[in-house]
C-alpha positions in Angstrom: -64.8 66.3 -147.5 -63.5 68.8 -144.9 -60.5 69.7 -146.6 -61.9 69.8 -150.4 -64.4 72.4 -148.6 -62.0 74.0 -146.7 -59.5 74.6 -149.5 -61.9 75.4 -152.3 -63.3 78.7 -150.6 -61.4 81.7 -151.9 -61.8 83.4 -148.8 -59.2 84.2 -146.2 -59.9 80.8 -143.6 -58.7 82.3 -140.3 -61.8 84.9 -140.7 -64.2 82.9 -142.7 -67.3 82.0 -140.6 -68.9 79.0 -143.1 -65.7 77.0 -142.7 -65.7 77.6 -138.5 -69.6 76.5 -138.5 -68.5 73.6 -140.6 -65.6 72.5 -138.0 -67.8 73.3 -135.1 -70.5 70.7 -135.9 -67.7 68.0 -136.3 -67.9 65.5 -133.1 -64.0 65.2 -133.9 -61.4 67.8 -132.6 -60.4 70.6 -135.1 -57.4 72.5 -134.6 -56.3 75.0 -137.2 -52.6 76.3 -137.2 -50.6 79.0 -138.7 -47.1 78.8 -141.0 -45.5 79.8 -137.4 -47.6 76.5 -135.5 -49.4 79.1 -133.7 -53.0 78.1 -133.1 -55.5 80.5 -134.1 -59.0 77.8 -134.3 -60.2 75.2 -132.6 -63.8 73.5 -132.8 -66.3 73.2 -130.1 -65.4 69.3 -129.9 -61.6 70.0 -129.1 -61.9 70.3 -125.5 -64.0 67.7 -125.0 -61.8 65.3 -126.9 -58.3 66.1 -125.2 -60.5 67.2 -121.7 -58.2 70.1 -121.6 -59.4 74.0 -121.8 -57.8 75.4 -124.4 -58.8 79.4 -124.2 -55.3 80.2 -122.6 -53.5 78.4 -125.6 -55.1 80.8 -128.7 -52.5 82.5 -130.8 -49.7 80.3 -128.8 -47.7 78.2 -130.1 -49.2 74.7 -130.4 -46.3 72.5 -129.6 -47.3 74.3 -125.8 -50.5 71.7 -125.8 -49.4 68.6 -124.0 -51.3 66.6 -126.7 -49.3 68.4 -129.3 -46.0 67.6 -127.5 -46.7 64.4 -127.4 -47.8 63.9 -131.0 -44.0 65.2 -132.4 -42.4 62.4 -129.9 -41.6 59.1 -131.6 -43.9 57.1 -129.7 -43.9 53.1 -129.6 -47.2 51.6 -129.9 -47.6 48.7 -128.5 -47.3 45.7 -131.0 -50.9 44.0 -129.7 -52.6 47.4 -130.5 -50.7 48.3 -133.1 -51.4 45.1 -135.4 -54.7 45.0 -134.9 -56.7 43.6 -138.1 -58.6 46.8 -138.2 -55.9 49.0 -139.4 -56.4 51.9 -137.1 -53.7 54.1 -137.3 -52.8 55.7 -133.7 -51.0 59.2 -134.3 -50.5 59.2 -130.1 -50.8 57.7 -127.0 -52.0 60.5 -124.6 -52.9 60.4 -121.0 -55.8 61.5 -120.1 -56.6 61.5 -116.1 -54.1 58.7 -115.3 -55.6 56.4 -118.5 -53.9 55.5 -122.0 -56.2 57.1 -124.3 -55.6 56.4 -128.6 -55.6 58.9 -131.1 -56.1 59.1 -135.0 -55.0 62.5 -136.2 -55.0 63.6 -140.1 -53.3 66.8 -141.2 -54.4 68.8 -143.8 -52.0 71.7 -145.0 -53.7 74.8 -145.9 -53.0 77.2 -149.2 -53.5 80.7 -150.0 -55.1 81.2 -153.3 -50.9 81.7 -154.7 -50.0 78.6 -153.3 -48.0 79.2 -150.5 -48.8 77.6 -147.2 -50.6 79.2 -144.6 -51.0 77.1 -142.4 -52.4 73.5 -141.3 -55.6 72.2 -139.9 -55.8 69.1 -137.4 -58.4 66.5 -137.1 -57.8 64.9 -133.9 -60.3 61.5 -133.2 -59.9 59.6 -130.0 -60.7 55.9 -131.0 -60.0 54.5 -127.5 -63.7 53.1 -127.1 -63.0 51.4 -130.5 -59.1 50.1 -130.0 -60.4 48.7 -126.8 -63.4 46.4 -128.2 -61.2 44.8 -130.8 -58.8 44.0 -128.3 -61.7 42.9 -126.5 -62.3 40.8 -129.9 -59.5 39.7 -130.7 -58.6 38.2 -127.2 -62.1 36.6 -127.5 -61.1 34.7 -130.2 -57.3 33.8 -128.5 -57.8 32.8 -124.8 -59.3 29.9 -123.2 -62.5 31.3 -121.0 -61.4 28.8 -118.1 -58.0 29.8 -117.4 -57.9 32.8 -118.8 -54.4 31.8 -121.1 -54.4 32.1 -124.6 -56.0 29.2 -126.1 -54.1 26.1 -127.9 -55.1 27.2 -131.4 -53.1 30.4 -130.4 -50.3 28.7 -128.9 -49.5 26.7 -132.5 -49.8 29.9 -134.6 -47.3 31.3 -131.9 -44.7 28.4 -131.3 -44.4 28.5 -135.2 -43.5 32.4 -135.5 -41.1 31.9 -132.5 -39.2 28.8 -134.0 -38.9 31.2 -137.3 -37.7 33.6 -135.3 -35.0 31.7 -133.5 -34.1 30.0 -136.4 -33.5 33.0 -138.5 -32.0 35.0 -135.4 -30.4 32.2 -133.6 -32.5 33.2 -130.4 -32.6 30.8 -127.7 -36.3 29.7 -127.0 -37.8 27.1 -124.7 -40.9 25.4 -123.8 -43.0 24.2 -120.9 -45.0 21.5 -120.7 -47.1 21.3 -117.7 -49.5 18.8 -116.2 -51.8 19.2 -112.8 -51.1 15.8 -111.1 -54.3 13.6 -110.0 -56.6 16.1 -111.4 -59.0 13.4 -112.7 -59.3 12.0 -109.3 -59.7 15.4 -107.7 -62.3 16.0 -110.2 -64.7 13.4 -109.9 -64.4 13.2 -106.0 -65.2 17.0 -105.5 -67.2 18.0 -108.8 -66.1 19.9 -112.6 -67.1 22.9 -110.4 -63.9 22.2 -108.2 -61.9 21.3 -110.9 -62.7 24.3 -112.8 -61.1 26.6 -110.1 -58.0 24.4 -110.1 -58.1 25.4 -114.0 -58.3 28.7 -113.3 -55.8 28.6 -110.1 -53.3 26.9 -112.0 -53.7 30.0 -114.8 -53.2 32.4 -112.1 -50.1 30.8 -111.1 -49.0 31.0 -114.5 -49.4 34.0 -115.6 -47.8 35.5 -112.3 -44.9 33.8 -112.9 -44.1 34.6 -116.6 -43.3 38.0 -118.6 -45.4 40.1 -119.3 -45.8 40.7 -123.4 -42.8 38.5 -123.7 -43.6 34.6 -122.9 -46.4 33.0 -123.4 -48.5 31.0 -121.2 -51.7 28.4 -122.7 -53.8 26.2 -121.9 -53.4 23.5 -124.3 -56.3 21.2 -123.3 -58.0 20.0 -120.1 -55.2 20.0 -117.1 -52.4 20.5 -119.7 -50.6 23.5 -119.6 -47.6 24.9 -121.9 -45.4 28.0 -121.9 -43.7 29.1 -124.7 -40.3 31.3 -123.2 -37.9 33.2 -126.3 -34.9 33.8 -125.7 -34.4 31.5 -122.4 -32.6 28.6 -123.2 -33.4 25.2 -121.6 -31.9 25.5 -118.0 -32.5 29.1 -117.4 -36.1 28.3 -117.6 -35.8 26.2 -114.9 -36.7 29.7 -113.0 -40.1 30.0 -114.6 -40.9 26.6 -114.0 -39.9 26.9 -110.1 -42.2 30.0 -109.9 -45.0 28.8 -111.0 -44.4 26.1 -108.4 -44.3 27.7 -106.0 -47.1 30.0 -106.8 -48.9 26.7 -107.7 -48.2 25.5 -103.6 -48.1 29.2 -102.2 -51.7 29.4 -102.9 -53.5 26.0 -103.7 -54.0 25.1 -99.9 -56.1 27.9 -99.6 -57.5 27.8 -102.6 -58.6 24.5 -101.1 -60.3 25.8 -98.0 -62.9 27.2 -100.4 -63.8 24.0 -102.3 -63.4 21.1 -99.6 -65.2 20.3 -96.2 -63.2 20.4 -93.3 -65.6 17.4 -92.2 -64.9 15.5 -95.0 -61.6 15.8 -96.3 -57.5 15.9 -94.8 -56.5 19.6 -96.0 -53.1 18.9 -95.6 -52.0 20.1 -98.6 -48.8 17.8 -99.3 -51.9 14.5 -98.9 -54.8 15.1 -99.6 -57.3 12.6 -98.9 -60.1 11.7 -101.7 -63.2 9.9 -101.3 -62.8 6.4 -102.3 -59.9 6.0 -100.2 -55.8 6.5 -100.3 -54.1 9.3 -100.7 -53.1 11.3 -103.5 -50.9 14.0 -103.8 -51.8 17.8 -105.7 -49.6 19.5 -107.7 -47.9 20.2 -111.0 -45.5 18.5 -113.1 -43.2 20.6 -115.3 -40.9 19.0 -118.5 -38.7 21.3 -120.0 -37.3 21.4 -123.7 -35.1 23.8 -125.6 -35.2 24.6 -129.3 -31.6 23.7 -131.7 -32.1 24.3 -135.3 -34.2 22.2 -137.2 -36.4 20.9 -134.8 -39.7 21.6 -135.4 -42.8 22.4 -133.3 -44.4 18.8 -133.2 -41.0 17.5 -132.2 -40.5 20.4 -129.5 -43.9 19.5 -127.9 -43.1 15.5 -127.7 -39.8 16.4 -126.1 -41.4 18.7 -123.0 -44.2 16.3 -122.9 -41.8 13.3 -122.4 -40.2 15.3 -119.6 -42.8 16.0 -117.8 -43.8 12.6 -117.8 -40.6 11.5 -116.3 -41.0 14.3 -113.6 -44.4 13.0 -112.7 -42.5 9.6 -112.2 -40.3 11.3 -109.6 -43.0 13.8 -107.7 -39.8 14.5 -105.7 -38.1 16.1 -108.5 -41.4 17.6 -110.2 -38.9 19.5 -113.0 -37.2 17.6 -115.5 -35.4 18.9 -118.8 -35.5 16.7 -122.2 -32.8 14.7 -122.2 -30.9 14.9 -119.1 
């Protein structure tokens, strides 16, 4: 609508005064340029949008606007925000008082009544508020509330598109499969409410030990844990799995403090002693698998699910990789 008005108007647009009134009620920023990117207009809304004062920057070049500088860079968008369902389509990533802020622009070149071009107007929207919520959305519908991983409905849409991708790419890609030893007992001698802070603990542990926007860590039901790691093969991820031991045992004896009785129960953290009497030992239990052409995800999952079941036969060894 904008640019059909502006256009149709016979009248010279740096001077005319309906277009301006027009641009000034927009709640989006307006910038119009010159053929030489000089910047001769800009609505009311501008300044607010970009929080910048723009007086010193009339009849200067444009590309002198941080904002503007930024737009002619080949920015990378993020893949989560850039994918999202909605379709937005972020122009640039500009930062505004130490935040990422997201913009749409749209660019409408301006004619003379010959034809030739005069110029160009900007509409500049920042749609942070609304990439945000469908972030906010969208990771609604992907993690488990309790841990805070992505959920196991997630992690099978994943471990598919990573076996593709392997497969296609010949990447190397592993998996963890990862079990919280005695949980049931720990749960119903101290309470779900205990047990759902060793849920949550464990997360932690998790996701401090993995890549960021790389691996993926899940939840894939009750105290069972998996961890999907692209291009790591099988032994290397041995390093993962030690980290989030040892953030597992770093932390878990304090975390302890807060949910047990000194009256009532041993905190040493290697034995802990339950009601009902005997001891048994807290921690994590971590098989390991690696994908080879062919295999598909079902098998993967059976293979770090039988190796973690042999580690939690040797608690002293409390890694084990499929088939060694």
């Amino acid at each position: 609508m904008v640019s059909a008005e502006f256009n149709d108007l016979g009248q010279d647009f740096f001077d005319n005064i309906e277009i301006k009134n027009l641009l000034n009620s927009l709640d989006e920023g307006a910038f119009v340029i010159d053929k030489n990117d000089n910047l001769v207009f800009y609505n009311n809304s501008a300044p607010l949008v970009l929080k910048t004062n723009l007086d010193d920057f009339l009849n200067k070049n444009v590309n002198l606007i941080y904002y503007f500088q930024n737009l002619y860079k080949e920015q990378i968008i993020p893949a989560h925000i850039r994918d999202l369902a909605s379709g937005y389509k972020i122009s640039n990533i500009y930062i505004i008082e130490g935040q990422s802020h997201y913009f749409e622009n749209e660019r409408i070149e301006l004619y003379d009544v010959s034809g030739e071009i005069r110029g160009a107007l900007y509409l500049v929207r920042d749609i942070t508020k609304e990439i945000i919520l469908e972030i906010s959305l969208c990771n609604e519908i992907k993690l488990d509330n309790l841990s805070g991983l992505y959920n196991s409905k997630f992690f099978h849409e994943e471990i598919e598109r990573e076996i593709s991708r392997s497969s296609r790419y010949g990447h190397d890609l592993s998996l963890l499969f990862i079990d919280i030893n005695n949980f049931k007992v720990f749960n119903d001698t101290l309470g779900h409410k205990a047990g759902d802070e060793v849920i949550k603990f464990t997360g932690e542990s998790l996701k401090k030990a993995v890549r960021k926007n790389i691996d993926l860590a899940c939840r894939y039901g009750g105290d069972e844990f998996i961890v999907i790691l692209p291009n790591t093969p099988a032994k290397r991820s041995t390093i993962v799995a030690n980290r989030i031991l040892s953030n597992f045992q770093n932390g878990f004896k304090e975390k302890l403090k807060t949910l047990m009785s000194d009256e009532d129960y041993d905190l040493n953290f290697d034995n802990i002693a339950l009601n009902g009497g005997g001891s048994k030992k807290i921690g994590l239990s971590i098989g390991i698998t690696g994908y080879q052409k062919g295999k598909s995800a079902e098998i993967l999952i059976k293979e770090a699910d039988i190796a973690m079941y042999k580690a939690k036969k040797e608690l002293e060894v409390p890694i084990c990789i499929y088939g060694e």
